[in-house]
Biopython code that builds the backbone (N, CA, C, O; Angstrom):
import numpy as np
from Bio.PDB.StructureBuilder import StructureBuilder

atoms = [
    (1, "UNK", "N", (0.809, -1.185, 0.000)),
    (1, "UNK", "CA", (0.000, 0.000, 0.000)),
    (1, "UNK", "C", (0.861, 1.260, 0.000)),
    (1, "UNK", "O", (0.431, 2.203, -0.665)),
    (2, "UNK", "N", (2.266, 1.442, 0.793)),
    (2, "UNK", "CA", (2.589, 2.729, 0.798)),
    (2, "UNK", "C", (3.220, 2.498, -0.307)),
    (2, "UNK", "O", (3.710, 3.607, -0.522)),
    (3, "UNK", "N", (3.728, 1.470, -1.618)),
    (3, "UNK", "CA", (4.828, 1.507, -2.714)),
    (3, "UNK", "C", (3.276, 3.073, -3.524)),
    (3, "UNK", "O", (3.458, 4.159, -4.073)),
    (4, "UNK", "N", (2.231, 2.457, -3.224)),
    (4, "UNK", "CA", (1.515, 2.736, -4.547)),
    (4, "UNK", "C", (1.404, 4.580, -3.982)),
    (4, "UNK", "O", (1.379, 5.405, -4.895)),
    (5, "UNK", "N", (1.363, 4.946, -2.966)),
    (5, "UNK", "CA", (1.831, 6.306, -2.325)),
    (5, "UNK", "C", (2.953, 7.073, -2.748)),
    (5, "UNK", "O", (2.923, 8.264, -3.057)),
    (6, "UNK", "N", (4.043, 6.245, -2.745)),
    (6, "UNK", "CA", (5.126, 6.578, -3.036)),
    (6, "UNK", "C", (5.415, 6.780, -4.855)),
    (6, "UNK", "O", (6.009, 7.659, -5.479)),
    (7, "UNK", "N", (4.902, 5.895, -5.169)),
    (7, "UNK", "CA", (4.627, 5.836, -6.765)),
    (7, "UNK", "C", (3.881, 7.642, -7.557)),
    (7, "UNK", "O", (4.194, 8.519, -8.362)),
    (8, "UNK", "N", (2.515, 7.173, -6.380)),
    (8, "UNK", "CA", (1.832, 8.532, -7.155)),
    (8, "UNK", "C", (2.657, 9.811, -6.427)),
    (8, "UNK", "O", (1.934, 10.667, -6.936)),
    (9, "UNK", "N", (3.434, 10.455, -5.779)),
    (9, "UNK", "CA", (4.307, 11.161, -4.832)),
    (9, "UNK", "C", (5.877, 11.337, -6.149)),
    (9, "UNK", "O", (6.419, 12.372, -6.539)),
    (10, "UNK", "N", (6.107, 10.260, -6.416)),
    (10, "UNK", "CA", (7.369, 10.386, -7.790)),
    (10, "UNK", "C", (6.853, 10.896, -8.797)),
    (10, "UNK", "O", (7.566, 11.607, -9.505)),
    (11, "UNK", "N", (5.291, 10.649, -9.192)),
    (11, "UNK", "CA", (4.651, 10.825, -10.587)),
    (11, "UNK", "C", (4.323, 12.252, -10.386)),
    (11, "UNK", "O", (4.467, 12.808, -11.475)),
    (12, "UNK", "N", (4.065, 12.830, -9.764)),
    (12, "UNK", "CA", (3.544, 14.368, -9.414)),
    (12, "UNK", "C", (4.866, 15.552, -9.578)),
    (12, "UNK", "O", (5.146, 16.625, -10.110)),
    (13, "UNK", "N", (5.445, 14.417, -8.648)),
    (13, "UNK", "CA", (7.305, 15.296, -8.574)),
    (13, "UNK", "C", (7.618, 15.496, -9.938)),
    (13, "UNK", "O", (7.752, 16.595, -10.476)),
    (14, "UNK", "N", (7.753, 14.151, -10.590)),
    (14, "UNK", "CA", (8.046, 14.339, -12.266)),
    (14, "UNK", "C", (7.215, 15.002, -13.239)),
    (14, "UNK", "O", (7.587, 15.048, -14.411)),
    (15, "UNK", "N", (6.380, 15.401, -12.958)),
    (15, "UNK", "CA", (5.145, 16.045, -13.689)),
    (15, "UNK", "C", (5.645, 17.439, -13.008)),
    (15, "UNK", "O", (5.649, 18.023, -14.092)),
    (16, "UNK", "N", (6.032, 18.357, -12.181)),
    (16, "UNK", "CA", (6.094, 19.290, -11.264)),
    (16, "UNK", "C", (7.490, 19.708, -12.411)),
    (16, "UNK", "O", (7.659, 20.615, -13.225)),
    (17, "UNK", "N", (8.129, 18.793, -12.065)),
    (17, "UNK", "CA", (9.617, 18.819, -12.441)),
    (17, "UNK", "C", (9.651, 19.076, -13.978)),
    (17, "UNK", "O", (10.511, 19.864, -14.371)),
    (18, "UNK", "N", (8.902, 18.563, -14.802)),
    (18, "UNK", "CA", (8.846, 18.696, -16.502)),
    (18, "UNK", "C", (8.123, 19.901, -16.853)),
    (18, "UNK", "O", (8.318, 20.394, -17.964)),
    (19, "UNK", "N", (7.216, 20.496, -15.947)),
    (19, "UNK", "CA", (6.323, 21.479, -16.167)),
    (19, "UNK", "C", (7.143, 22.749, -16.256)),
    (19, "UNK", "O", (6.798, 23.710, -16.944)),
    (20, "UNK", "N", (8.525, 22.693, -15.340)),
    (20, "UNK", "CA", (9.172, 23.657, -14.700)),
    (20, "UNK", "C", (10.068, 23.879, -15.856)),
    (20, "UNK", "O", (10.038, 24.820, -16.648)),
    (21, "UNK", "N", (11.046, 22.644, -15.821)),
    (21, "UNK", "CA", (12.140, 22.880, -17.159)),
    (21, "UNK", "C", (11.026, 23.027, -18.733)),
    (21, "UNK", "O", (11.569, 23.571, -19.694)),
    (22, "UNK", "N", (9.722, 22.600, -18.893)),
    (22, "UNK", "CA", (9.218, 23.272, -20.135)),
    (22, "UNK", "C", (8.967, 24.599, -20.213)),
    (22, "UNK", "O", (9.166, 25.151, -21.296)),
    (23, "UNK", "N", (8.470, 25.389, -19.055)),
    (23, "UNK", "CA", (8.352, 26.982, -18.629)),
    (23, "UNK", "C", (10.073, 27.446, -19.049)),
    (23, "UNK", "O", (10.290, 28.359, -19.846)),
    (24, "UNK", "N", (11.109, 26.720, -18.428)),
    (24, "UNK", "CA", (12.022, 27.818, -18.650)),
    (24, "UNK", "C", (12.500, 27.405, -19.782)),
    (24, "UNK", "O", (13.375, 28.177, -20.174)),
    (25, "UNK", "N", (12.265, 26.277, -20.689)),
    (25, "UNK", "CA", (13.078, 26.232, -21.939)),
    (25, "UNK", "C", (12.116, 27.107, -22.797)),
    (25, "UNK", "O", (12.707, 27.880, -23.551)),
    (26, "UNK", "N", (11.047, 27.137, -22.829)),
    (26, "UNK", "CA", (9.998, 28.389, -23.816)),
    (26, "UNK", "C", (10.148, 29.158, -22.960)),
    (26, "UNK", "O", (10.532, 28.022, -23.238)),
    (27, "UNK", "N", (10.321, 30.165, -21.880)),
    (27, "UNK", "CA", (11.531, 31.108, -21.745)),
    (27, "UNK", "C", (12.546, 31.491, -22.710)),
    (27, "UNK", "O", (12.443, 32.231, -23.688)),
    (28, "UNK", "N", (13.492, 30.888, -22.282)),
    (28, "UNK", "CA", (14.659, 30.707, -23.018)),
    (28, "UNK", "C", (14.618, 31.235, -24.382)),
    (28, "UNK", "O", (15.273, 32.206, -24.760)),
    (29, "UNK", "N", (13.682, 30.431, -25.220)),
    (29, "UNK", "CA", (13.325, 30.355, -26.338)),
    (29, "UNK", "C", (13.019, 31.693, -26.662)),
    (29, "UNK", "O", (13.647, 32.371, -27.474)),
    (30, "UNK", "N", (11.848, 32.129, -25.879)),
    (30, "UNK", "CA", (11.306, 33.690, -26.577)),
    (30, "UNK", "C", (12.474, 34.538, -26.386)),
    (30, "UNK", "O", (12.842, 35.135, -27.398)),
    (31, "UNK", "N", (13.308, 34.776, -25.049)),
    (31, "UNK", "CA", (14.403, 35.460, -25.129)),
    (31, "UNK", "C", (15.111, 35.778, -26.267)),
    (31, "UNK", "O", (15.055, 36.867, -26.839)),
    (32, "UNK", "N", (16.012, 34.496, -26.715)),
    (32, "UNK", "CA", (16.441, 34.069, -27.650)),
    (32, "UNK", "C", (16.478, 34.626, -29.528)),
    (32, "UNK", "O", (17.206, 34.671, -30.519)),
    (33, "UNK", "N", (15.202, 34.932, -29.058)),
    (33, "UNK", "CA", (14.144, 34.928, -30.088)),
    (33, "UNK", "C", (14.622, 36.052, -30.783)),
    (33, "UNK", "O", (14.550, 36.127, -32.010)),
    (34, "UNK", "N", (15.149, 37.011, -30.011)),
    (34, "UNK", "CA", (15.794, 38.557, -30.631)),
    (34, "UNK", "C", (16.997, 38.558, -30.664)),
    (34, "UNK", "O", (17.779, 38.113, -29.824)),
    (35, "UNK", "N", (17.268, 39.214, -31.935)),
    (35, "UNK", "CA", (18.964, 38.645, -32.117)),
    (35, "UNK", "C", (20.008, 39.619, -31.040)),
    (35, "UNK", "O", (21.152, 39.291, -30.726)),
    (36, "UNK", "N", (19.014, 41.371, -30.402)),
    (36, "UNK", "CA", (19.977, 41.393, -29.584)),
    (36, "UNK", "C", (19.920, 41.027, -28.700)),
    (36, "UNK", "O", (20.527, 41.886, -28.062)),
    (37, "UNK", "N", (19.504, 40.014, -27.738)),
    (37, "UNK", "CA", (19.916, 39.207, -26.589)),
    (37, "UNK", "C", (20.543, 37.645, -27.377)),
    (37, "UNK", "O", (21.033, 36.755, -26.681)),
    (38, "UNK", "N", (20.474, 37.577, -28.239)),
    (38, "UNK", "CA", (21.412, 36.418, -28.923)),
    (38, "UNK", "C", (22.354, 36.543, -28.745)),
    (38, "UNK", "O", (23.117, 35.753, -28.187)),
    (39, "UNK", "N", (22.722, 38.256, -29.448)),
    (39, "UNK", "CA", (24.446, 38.664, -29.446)),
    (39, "UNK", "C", (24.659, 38.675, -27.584)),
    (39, "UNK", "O", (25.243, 37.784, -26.967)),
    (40, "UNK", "N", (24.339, 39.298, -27.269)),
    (40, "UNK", "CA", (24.447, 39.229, -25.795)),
    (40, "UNK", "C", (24.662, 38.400, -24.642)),
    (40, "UNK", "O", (24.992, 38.731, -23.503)),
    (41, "UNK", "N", (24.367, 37.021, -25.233)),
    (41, "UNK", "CA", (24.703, 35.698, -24.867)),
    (41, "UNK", "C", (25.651, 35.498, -25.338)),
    (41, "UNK", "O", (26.532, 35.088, -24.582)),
    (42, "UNK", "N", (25.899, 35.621, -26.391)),
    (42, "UNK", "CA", (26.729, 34.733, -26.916)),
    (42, "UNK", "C", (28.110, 36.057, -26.383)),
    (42, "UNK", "O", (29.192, 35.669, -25.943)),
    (43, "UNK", "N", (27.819, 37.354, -26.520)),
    (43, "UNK", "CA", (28.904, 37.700, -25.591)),
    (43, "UNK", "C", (29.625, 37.353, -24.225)),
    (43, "UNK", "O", (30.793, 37.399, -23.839)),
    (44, "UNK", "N", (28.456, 36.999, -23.684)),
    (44, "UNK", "CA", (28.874, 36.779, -21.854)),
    (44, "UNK", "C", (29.700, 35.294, -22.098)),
    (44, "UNK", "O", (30.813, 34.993, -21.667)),
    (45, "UNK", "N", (28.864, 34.557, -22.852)),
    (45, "UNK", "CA", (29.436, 33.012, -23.498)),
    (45, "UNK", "C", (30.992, 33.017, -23.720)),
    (45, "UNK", "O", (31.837, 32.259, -23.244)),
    (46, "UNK", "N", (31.142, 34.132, -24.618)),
    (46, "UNK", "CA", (32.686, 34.277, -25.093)),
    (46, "UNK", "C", (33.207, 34.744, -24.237)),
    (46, "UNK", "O", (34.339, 34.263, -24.268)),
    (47, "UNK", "N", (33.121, 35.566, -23.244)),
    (47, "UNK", "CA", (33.451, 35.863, -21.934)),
    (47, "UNK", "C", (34.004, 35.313, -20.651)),
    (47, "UNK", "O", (34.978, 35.487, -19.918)),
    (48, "UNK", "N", (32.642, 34.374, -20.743)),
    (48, "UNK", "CA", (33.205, 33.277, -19.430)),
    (48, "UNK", "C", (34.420, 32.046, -20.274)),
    (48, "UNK", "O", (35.362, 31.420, -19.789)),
    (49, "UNK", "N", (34.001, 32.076, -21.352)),
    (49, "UNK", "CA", (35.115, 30.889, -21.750)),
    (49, "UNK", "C", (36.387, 31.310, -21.693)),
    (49, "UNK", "O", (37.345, 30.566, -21.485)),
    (50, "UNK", "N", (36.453, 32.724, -21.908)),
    (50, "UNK", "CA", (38.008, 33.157, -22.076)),
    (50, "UNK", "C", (38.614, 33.085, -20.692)),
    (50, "UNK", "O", (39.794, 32.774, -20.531)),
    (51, "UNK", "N", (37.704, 33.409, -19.582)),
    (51, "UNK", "CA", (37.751, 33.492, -18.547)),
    (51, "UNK", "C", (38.462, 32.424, -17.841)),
    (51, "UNK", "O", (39.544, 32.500, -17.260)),
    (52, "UNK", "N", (37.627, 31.342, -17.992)),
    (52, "UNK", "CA", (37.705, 29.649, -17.899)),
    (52, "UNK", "C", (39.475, 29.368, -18.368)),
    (52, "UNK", "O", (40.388, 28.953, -17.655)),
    (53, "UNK", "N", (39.498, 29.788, -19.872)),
    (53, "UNK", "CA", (40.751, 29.453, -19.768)),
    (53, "UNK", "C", (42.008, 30.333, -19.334)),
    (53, "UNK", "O", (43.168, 30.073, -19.651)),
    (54, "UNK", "N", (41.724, 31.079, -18.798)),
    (54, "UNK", "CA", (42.988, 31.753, -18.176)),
    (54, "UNK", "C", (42.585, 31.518, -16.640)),
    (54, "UNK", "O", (43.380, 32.128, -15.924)),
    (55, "UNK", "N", (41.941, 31.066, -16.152)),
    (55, "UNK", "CA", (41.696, 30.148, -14.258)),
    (55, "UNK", "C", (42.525, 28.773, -14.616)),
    (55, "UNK", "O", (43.350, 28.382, -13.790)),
    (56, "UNK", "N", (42.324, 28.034, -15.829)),
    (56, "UNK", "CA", (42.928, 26.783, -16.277)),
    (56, "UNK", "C", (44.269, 26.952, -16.216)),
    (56, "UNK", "O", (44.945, 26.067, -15.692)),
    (57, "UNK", "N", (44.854, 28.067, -16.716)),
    (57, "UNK", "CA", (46.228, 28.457, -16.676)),
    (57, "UNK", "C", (46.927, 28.747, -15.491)),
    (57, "UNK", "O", (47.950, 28.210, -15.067)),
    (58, "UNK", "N", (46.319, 29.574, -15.049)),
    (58, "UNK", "CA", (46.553, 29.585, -13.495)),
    (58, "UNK", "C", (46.894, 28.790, -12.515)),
    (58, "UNK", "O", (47.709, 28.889, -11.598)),
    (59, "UNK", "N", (45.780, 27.585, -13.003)),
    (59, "UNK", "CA", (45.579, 26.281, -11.921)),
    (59, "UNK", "C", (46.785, 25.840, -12.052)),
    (59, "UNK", "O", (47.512, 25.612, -11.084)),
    (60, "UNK", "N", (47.126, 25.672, -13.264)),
    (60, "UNK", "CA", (48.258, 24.825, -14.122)),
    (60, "UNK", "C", (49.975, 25.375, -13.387)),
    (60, "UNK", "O", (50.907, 24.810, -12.814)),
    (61, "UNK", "N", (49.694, 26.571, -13.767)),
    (61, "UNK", "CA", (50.976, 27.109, -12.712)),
    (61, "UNK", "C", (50.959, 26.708, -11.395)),
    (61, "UNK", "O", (51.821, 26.325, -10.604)),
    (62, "UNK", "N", (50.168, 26.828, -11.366)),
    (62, "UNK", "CA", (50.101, 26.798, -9.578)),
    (62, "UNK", "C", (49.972, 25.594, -9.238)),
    (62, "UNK", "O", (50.596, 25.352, -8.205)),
    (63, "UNK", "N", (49.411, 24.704, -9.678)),
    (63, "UNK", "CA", (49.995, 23.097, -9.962)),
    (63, "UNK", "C", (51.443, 22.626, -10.034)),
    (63, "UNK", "O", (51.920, 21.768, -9.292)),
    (64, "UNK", "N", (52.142, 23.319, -11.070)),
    (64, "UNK", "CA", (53.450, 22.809, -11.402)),
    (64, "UNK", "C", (54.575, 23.631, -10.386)),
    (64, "UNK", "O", (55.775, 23.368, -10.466)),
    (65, "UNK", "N", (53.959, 24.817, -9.270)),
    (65, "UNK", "CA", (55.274, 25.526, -9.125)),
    (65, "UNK", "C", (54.753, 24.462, -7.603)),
    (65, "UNK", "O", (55.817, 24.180, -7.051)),
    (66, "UNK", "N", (53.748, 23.917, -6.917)),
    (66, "UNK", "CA", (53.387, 23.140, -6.163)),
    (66, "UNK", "C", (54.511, 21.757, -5.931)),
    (66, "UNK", "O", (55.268, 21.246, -5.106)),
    (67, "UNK", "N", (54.023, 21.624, -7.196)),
    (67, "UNK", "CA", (54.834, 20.259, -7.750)),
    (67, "UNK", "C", (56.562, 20.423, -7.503)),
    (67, "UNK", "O", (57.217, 19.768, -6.692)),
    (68, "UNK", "N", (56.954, 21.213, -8.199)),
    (68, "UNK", "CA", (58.503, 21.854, -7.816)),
    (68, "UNK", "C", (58.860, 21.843, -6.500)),
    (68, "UNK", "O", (59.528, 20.902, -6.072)),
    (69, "UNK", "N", (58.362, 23.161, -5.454)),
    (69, "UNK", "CA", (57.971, 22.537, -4.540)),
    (69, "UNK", "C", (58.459, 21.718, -3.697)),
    (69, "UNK", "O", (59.569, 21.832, -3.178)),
    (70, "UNK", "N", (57.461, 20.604, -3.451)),
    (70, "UNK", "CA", (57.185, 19.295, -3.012)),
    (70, "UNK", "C", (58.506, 18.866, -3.429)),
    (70, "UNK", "O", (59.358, 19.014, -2.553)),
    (71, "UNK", "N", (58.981, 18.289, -4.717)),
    (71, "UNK", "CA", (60.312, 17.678, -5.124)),
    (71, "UNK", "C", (61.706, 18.008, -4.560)),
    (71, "UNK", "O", (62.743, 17.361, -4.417)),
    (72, "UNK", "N", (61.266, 19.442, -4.262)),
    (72, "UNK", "CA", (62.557, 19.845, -3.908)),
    (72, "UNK", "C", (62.742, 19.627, -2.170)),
    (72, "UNK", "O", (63.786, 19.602, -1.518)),
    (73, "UNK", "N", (61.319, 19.483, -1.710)),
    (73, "UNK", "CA", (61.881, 19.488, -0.558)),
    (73, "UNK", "C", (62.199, 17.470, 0.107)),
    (73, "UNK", "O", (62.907, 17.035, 1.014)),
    (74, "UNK", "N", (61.076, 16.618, -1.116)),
    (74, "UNK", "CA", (61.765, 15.584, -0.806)),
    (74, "UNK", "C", (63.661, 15.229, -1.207)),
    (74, "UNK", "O", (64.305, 14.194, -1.036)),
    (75, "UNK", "N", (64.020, 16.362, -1.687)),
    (75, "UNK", "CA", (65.476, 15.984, -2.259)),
    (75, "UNK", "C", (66.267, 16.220, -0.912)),
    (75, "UNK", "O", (67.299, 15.640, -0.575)),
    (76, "UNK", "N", (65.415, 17.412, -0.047)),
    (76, "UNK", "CA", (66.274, 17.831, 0.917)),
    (76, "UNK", "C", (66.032, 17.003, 2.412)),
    (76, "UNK", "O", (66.735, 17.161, 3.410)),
    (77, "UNK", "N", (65.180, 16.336, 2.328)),
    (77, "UNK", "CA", (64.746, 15.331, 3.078)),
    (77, "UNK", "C", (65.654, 14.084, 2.842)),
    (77, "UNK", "O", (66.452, 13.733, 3.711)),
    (78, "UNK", "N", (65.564, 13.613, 2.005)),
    (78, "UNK", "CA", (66.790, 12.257, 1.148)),
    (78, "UNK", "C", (68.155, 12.770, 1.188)),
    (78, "UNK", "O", (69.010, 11.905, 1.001)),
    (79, "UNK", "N", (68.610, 14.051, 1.399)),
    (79, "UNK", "CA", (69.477, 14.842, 1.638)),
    (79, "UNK", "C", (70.361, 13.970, 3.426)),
    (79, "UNK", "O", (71.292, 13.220, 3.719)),
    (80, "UNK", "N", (69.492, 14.585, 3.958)),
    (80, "UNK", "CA", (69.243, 14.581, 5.765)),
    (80, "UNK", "C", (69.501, 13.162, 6.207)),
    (80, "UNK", "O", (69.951, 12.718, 7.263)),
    (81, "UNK", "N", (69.021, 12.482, 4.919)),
    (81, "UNK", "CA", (69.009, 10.933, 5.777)),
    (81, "UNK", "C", (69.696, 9.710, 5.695)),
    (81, "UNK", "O", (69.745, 9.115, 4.619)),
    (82, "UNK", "N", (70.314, 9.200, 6.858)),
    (82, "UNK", "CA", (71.418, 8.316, 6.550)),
    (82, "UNK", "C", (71.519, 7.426, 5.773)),
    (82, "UNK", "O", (70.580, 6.633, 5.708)),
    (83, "UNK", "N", (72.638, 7.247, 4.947)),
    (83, "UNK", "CA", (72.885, 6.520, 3.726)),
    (83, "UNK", "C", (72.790, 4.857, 4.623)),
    (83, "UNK", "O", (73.104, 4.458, 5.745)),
    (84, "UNK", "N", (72.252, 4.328, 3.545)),
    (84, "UNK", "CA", (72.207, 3.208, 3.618)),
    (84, "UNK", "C", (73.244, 2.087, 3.507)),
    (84, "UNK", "O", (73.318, 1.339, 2.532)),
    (85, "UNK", "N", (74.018, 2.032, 4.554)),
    (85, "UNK", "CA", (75.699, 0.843, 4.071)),
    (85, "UNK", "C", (75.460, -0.101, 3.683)),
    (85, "UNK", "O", (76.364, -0.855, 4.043)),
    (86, "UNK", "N", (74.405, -0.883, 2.836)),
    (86, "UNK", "CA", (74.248, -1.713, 2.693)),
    (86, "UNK", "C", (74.271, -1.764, 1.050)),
    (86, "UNK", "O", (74.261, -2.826, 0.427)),
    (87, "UNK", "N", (74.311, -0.211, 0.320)),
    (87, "UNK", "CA", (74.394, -0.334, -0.921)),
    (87, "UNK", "C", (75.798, -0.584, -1.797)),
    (87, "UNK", "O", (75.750, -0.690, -3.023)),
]
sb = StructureBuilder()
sb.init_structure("model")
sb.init_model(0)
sb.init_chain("A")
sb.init_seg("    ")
for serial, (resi, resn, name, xyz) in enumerate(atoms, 1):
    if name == "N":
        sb.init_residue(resn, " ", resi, " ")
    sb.init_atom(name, np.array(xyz, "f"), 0.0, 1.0, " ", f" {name:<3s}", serial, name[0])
structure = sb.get_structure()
């Protein structure tokens, strides 16, 4: 008895849920619809991507000077520590 509760409770949600993303994709759509909020998208679009890739670059440095780093201080660690007489 409660599956068939739970059933009609998912079916409502999903019906709630499709009603919502169809409102904002015909949204979208009429927006759209004029080429100057087209250009205007597609500005902010070109915008954040350029954006995106210069944070990527960033990361990347800051990744590799991390990396450096780290290496150098295991060298100075392997440095410090007694040789092994057994080699």
């Amino acid at each position: 008895m409660s599956d068939n509760k739970n059933d009609l409770g998912k079916e409502a949600a999903a019906g709630l849920i499709g009603a919502v993303i169809g409102a904002a994709v015909g949204a979208a759509a009429v927006a759209l619809s004029d080429e100057k909020n087209r250009k205007k998208v597609q500005k902010a679009a070109d915008r954040l991507q350029k954006e995106g890739g210069n944070k990527l670059e960033e990361l990347k440095k800051l990744a590799n000077k991390l990396l450096k780093e780290s290496e150098d201080q295991v060298e100075e660690v392997q440095k410090k520590l007694p040789k092994d007489k057994t080699e």
